[in-house]
C-alpha positions as semicolon CSV with decimal commas, in nm:
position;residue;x (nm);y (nm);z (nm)
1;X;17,727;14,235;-10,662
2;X;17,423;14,242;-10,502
3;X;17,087;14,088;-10,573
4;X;16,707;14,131;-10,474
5;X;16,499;13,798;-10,478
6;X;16,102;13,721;-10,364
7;X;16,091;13,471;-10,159
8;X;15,755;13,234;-10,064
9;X;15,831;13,068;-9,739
10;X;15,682;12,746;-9,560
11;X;15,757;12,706;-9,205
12;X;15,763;12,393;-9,028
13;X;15,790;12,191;-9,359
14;X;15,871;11,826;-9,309
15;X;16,183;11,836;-9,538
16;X;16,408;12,154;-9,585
17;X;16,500;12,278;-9,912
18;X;16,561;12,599;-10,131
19;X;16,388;12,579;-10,520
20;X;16,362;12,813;-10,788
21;X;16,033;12,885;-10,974
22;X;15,966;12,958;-11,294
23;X;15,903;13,331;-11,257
24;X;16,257;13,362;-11,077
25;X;16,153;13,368;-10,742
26;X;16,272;13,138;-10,468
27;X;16,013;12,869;-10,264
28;X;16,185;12,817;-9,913
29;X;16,132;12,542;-9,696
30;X;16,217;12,579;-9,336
31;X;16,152;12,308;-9,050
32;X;16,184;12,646;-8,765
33;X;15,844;12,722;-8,638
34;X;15,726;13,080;-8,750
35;X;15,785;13,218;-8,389
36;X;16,038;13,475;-8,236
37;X;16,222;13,486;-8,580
38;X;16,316;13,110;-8,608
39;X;16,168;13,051;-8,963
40;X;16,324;13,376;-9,036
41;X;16,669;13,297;-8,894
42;X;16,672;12,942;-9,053
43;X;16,577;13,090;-9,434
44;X;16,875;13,323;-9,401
45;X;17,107;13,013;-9,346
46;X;16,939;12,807;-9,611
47;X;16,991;13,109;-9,858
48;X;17,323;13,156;-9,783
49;X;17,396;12,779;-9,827
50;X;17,246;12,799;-10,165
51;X;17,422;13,089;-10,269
52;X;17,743;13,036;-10,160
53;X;17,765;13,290;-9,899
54;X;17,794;13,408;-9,510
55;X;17,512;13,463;-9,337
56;X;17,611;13,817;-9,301
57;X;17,531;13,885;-9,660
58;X;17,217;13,741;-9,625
59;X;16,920;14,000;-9,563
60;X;16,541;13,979;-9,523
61;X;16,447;14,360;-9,658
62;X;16,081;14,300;-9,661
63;X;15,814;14,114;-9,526
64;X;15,935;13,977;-9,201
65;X;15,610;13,880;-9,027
66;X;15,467;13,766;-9,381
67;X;15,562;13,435;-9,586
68;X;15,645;13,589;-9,889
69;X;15,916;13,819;-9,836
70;X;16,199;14,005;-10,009
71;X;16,597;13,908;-9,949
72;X;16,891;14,119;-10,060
73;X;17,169;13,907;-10,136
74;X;17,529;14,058;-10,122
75;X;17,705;13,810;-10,315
């Protein structure tokens, strides 16, 4: 089954942490700087933790350079 959320990420947050708002989109928390795809890298394993899943089913589809993006989830 797979699954399309909107994410809102915050890079270099004291405190990591995944939460859902009340529209059904996802705030992410990452401590990774936003350079050379470390925030990025870092919400993919945070999602998957969340999720229940590998990392492998775990893809940014949108917005890569941006904070809010869009994920596919393969779950």
């Amino acid at each position: 089954m797979s699954k399309i959320i909107k994410i809102r990420v915050s890079a270099g947050a004291k405190t990591e942490k995944v939460e859902e708002m009340a529209d059904g989109s996802f705030k992410v928390r990452v401590n990774a700087p936003p350079e050379n795809g470390k925030a990025n890298q870092r919400v993919v394993e945070l999602l998957a933790e969340h999720f229940h899943t590998s990392k492998a089913r775990v893809a940014i589809i949108s917005g890569a350079t941006y904070r809010e993006k869009t994920v596919l989830l393969d779950l």
